[in-house]
Backbone as a printed PyTorch tensor [residue, N CA C, xyz], in Angstrom:
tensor([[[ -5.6440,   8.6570,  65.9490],
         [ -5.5360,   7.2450,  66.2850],
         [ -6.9200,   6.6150,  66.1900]],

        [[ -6.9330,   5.2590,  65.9880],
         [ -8.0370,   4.5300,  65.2600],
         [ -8.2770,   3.9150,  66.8690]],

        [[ -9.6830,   3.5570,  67.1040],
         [-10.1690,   3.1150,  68.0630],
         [-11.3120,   2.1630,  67.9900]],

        [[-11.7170,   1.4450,  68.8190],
         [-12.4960,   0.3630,  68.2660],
         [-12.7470,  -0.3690,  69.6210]],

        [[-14.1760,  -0.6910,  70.0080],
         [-14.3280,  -1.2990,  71.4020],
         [-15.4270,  -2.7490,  71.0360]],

        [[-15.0330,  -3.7680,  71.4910],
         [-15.9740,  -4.4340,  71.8890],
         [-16.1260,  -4.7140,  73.3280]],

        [[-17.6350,  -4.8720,  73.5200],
         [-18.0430,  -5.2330,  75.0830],
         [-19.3140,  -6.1590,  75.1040]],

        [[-19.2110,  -7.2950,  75.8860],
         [-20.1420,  -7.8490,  76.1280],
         [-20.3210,  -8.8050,  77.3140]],

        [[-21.5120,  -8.8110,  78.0960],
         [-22.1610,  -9.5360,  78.9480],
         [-22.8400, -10.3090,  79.4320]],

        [[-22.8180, -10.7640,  80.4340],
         [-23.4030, -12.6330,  80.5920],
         [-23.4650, -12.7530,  81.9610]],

        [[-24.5600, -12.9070,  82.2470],
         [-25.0760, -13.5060,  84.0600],
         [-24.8820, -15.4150,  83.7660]],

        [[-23.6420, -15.0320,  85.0260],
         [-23.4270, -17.1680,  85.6650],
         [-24.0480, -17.0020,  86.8810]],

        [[-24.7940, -18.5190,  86.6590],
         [-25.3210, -18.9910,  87.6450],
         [-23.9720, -19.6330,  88.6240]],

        [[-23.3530, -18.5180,  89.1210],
         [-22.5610, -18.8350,  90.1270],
         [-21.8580, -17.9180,  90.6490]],

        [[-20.9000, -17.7870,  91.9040],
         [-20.4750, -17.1500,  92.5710],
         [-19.0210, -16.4290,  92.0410]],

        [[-19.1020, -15.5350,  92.1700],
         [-17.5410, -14.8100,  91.3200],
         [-15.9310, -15.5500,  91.5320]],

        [[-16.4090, -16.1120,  92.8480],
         [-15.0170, -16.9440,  93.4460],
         [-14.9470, -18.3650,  91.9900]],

        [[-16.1080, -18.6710,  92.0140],
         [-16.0260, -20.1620,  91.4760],
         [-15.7960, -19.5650,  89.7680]],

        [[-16.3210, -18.6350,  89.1540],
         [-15.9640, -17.7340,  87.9130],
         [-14.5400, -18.1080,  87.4910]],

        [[-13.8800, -17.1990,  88.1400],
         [-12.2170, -16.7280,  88.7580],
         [-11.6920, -17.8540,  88.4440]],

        [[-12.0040, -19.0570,  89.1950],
         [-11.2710, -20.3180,  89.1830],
         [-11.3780, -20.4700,  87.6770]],

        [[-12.2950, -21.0320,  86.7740],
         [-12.1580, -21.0290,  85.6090],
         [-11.5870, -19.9970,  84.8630]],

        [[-11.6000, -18.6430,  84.8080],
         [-11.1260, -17.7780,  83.7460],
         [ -9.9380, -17.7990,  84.1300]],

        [[ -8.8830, -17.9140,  85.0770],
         [ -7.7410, -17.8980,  85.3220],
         [ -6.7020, -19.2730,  85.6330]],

        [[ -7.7600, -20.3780,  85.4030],
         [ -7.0290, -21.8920,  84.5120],
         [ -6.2560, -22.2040,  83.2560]],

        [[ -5.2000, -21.2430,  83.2860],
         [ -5.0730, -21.0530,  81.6630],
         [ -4.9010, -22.4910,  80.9540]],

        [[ -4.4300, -23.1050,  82.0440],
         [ -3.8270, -24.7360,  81.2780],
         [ -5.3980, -25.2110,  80.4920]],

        [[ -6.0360, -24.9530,  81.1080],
         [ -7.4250, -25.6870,  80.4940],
         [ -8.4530, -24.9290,  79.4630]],

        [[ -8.4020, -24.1660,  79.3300],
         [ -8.4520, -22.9020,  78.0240],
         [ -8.6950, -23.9240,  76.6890]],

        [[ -8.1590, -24.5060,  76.4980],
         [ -8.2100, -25.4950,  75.5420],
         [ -9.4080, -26.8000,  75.2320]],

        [[ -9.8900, -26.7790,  76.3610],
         [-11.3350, -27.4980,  76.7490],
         [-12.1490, -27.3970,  76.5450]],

        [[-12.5950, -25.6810,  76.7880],
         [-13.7870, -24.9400,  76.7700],
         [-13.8630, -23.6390,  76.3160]],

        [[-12.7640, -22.9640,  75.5940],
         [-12.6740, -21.7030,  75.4460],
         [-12.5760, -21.8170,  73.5520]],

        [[-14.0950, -21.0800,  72.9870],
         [-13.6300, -21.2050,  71.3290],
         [-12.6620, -20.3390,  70.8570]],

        [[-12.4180, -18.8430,  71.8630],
         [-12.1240, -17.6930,  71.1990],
         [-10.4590, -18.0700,  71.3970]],

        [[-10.5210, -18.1120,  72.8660],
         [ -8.7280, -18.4360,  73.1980],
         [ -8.4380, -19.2780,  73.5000]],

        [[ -8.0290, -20.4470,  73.0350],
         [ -7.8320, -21.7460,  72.9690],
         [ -7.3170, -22.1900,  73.4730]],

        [[ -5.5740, -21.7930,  73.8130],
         [ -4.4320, -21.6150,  74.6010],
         [ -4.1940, -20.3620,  75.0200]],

        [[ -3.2160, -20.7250,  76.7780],
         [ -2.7680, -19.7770,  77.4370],
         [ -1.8170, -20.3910,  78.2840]],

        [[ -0.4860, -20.0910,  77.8040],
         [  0.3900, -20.1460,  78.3840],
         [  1.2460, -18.9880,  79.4250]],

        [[  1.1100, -19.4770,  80.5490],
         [  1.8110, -18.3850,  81.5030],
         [  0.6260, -18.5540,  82.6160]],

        [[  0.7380, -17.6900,  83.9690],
         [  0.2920, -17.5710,  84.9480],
         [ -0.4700, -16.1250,  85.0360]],

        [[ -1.3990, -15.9600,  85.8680],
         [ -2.2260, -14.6830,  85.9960],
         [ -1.9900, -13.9320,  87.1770]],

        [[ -0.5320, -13.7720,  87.0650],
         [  0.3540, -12.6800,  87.7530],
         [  0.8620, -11.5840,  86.8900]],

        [[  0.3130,  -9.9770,  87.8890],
         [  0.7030,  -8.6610,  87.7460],
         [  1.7430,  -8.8790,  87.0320]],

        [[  2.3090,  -8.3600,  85.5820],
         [  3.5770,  -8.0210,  85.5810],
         [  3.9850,  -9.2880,  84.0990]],

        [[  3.2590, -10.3640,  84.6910],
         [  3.3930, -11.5020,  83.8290],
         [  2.7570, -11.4710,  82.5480]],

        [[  4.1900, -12.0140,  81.1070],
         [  3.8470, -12.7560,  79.7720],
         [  3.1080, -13.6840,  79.4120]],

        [[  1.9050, -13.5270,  78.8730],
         [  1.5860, -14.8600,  78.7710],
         [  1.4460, -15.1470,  77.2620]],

        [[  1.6700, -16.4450,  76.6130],
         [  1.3440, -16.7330,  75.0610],
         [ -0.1790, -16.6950,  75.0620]],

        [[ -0.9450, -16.0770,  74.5770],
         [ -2.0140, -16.3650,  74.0600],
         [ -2.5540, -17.3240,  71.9480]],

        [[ -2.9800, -17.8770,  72.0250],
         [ -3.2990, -18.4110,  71.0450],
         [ -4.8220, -18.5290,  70.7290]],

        [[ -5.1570, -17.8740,  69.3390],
         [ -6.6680, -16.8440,  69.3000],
         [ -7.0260, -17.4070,  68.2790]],

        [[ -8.4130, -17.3940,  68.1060],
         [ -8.9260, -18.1120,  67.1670],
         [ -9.6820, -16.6830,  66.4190]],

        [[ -9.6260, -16.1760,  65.6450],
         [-10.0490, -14.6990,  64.8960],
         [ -9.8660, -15.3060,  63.2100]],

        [[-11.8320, -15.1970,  63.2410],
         [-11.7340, -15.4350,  61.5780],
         [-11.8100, -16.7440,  61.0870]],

        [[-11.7520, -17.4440,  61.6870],
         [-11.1880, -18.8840,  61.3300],
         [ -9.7230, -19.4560,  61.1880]],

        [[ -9.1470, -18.4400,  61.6880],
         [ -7.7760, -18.3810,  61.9640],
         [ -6.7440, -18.4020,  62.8530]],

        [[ -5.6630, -19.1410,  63.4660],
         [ -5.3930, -18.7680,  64.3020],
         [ -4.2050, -18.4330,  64.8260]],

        [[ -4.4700, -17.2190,  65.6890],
         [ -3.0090, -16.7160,  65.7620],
         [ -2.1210, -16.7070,  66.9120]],

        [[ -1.0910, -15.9900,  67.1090],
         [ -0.4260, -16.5450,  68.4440],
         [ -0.1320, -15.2600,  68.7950]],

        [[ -0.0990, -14.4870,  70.0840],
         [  0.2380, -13.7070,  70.2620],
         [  0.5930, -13.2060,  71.7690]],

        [[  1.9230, -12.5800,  72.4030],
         [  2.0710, -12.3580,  73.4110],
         [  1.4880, -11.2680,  74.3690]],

        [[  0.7970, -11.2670,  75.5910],
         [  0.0220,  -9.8760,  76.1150],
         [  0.6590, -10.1510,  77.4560]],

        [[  1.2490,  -8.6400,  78.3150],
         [  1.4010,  -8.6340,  79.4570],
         [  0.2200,  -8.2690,  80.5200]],

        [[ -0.2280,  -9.0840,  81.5670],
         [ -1.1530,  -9.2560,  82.4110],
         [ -0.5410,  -7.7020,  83.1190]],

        [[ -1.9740,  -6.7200,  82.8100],
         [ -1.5580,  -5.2500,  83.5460],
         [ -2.5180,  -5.4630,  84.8300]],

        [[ -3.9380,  -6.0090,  84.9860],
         [ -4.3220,  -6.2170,  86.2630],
         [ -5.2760,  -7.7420,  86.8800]],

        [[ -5.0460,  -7.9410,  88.1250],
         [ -5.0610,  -9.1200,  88.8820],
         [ -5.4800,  -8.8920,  89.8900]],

        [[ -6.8320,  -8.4510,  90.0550],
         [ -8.0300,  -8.7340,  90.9850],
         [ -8.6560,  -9.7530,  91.3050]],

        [[ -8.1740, -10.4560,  92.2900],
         [ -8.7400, -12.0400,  92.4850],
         [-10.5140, -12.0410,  92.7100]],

        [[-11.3310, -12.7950,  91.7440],
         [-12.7530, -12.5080,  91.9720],
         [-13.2700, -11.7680,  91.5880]],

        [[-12.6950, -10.1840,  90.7600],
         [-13.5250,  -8.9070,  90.2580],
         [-12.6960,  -8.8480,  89.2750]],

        [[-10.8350,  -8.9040,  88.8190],
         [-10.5900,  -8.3220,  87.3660],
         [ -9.0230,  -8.7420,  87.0240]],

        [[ -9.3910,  -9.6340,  85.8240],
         [ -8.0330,  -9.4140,  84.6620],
         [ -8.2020,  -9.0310,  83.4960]],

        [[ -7.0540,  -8.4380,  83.3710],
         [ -6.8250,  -8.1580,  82.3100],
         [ -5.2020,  -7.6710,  81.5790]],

        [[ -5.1940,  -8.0130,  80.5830],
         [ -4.2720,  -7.9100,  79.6810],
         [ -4.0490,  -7.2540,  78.2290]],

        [[ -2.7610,  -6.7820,  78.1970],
         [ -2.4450,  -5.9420,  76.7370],
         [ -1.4120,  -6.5240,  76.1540]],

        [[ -2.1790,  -6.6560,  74.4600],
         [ -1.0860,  -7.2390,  73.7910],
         [ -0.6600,  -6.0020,  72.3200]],

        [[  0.4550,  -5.5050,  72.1670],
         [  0.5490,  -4.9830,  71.2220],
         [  1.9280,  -5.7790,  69.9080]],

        [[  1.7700,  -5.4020,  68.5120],
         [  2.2390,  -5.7480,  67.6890],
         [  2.6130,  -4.2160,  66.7670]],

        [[  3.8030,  -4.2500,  66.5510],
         [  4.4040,  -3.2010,  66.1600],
         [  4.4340,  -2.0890,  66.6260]],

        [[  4.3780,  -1.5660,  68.1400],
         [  3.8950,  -0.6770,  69.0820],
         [  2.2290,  -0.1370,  68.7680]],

        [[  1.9520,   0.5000,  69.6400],
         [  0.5300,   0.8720,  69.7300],
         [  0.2180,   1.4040,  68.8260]],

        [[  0.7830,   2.0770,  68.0820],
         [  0.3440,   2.9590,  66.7090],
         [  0.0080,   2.2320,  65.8250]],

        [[  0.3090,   0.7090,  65.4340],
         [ -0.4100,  -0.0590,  64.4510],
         [ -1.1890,  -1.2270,  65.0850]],

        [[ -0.9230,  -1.6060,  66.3960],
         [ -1.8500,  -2.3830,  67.0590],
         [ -1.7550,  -2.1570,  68.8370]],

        [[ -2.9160,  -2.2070,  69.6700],
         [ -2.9080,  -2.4600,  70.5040],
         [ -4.1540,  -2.5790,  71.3260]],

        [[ -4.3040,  -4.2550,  71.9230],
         [ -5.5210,  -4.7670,  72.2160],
         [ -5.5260,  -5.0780,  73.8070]],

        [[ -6.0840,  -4.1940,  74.6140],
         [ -6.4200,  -4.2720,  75.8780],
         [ -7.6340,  -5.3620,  76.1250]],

        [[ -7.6160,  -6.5980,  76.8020],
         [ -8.7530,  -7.3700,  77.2000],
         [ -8.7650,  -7.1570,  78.5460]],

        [[ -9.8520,  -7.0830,  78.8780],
         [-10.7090,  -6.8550,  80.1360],
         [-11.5550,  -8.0840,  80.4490]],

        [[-11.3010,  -8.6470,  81.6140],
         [-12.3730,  -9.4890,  82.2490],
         [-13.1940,  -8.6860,  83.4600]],

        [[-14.2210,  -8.4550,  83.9930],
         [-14.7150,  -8.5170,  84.8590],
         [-15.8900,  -9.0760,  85.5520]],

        [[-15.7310,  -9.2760,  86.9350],
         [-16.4290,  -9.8960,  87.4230],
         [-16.8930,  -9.6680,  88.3290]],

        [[-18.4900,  -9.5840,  88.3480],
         [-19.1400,  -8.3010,  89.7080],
         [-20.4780,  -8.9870,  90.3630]],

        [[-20.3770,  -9.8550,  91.5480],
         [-21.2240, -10.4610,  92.4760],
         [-22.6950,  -9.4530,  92.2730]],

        [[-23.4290, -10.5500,  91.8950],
         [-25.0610, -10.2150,  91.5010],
         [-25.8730, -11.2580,  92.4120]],

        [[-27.2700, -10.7650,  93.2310],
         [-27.6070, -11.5570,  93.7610],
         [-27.2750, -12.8880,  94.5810]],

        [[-26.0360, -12.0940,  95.2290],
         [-25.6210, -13.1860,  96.0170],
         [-24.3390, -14.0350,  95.4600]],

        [[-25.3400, -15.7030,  94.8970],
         [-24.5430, -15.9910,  93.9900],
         [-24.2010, -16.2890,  92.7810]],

        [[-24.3750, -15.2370,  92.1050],
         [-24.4250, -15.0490,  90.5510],
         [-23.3960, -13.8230,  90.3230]],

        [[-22.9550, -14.6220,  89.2010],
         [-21.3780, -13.1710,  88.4380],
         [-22.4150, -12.3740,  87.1150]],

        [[-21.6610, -11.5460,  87.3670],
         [-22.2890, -10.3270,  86.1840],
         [-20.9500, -10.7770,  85.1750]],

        [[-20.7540, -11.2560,  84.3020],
         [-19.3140, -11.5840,  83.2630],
         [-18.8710, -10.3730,  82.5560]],

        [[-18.0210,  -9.7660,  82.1400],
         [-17.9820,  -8.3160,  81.4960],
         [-16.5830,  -8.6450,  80.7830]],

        [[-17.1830,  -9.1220,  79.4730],
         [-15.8420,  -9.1760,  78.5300],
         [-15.7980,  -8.3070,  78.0680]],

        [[-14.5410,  -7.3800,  77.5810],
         [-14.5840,  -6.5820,  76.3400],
         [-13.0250,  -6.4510,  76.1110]],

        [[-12.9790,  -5.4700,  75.3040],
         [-11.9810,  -5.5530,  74.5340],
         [-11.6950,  -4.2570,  73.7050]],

        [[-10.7120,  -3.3080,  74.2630],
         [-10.5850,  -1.7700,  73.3560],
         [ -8.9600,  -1.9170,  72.6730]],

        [[ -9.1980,  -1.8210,  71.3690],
         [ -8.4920,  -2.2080,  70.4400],
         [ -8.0160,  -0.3310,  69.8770]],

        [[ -7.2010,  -0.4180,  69.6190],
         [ -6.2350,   0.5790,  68.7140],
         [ -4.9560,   0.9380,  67.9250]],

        [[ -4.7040,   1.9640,  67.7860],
         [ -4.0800,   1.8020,  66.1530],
         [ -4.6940,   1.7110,  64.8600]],

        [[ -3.6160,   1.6920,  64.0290],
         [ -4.1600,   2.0530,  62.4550],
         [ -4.7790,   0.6170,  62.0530]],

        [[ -4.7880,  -0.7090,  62.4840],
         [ -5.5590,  -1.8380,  61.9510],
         [ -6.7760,  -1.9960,  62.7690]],

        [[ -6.6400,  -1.2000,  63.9460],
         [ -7.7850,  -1.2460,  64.7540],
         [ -9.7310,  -1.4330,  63.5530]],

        [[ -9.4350,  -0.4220,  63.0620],
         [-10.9530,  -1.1360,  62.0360],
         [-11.1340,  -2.5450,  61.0390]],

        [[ -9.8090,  -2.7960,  60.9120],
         [ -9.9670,  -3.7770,  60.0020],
         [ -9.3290,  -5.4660,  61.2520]],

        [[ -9.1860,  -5.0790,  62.6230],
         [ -9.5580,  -5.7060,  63.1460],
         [-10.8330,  -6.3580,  64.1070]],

        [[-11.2030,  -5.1980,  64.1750],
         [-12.8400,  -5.2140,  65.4910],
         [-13.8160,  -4.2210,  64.1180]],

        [[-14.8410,  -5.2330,  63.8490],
         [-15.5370,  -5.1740,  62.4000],
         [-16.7410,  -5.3110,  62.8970]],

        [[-17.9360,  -4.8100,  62.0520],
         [-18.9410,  -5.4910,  62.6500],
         [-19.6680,  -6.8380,  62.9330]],

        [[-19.9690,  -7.7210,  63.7910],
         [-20.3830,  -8.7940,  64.2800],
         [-18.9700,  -9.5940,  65.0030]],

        [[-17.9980,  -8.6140,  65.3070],
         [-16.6110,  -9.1190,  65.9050],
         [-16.8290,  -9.7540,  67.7580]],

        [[-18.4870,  -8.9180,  68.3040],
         [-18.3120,  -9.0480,  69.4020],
         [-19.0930, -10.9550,  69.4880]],

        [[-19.2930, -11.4520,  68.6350],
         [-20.0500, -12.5690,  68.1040],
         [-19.0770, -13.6780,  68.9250]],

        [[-17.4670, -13.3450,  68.9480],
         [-16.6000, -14.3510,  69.1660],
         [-16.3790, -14.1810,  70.9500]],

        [[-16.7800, -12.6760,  71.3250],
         [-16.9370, -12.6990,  72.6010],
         [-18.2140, -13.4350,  73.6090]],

        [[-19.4040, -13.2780,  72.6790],
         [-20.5740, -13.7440,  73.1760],
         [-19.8560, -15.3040,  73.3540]],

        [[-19.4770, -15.6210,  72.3860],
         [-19.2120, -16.9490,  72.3290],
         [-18.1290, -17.8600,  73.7030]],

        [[-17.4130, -16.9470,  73.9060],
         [-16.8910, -17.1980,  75.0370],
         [-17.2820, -17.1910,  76.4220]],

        [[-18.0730, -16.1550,  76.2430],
         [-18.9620, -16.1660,  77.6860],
         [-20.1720, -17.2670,  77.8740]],

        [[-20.4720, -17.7310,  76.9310],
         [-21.5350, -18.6160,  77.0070],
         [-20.5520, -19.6560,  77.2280]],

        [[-19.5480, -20.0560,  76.9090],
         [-18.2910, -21.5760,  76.8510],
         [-18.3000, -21.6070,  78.4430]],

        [[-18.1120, -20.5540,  78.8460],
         [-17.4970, -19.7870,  80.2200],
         [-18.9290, -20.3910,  81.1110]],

        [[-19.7870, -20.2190,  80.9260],
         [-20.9110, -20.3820,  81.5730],
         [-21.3360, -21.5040,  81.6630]],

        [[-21.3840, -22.5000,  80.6000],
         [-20.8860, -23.6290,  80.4120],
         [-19.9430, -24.4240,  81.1690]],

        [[-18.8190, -23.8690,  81.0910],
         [-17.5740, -24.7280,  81.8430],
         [-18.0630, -24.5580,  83.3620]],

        [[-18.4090, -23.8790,  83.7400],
         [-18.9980, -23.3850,  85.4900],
         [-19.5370, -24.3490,  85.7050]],

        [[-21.2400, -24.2670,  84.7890],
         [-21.9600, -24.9620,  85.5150],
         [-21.6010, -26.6160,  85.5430]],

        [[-20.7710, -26.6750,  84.5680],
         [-20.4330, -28.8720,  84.4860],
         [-19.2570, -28.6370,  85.5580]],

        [[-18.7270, -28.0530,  86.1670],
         [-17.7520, -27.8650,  87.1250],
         [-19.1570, -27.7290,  88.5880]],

        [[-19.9020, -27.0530,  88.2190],
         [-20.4310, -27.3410,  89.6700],
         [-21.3790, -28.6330,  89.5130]],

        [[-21.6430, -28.7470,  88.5090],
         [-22.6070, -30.1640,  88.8260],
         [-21.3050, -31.3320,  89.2470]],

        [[-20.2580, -31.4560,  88.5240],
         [-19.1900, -32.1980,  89.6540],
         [-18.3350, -32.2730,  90.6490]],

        [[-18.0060, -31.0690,  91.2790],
         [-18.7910, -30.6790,  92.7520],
         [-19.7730, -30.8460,  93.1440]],

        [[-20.9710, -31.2460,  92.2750],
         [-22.2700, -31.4550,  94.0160],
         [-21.8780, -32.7570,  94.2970]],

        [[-22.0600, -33.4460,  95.8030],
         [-22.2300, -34.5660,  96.0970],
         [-23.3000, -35.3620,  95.7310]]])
């Protein structure tokens, strides 16, 4: 079996609670997110959600069931296409209180199956960086309108 990982990381200038609130807004995904644009469904154990992905310049639609729901430290979700043997893409969020109040961000993403190489390529984690910086972004204009 073909295997394939991306991982990447990003310090917010903010508290893991206030993180959370954004990565698990799916309605608003569409605002600030380049990689996943849309997300339809809720970030409940157990729960379908539509995802809609921007890969390549392309974009695709695809369903993943939410396997974990750690409020403040971890989601994540698996989406497979034609069972695991020709695709299957585990995303991982985590989120781990640094200095108080700052998040450690921990995207990644372990991909497998037989398209697994000709999906996660080299410079693939480029679209993750990219999200975490959106992510970091969306925080801080969310707390500058929260301050009084």
């Amino acid at each position: 079996m073909f295997t394939r990982e991306i991982h990447t990381e990003r310090e917010i200038d903010a508290p893991p609670e206030r993180v959370w609130e954004v990565l698990t807004d799916f309605a608003a995904y569409g605002a600030w997110n380049p990689q996943i644009t849309a997300v339809e469904g809720v970030a409940v154990e157990g729960a379908d959600v539509d995802l809609t992905v921007q890969h390549r310049g392309r974009e695709r639609s695809i369903t993943a069931t939410i396997t974990a729901v750690e409020p403040a430290r971890r989601l994540e979700w698996v989406a497979s296409l034609g069972g695991p043997w020709l695709y299957e893409g585990r995303h991982t969020f985590e989120l781990r209180a640094h200095d108080g109040d700052r998040t450690e961000f921990v995207n990644r993403e372990h991909v497998s199956g037989i398209t697994a190489p000709l999906i996660v390529r080299p410079g693939s984690d480029e679209a993750y960086e990219a999200m975490n910086r959106a992510l970091a972004e969306r925080v801080r204009a969310l707390e500058r309108d929260d301050t009084p």
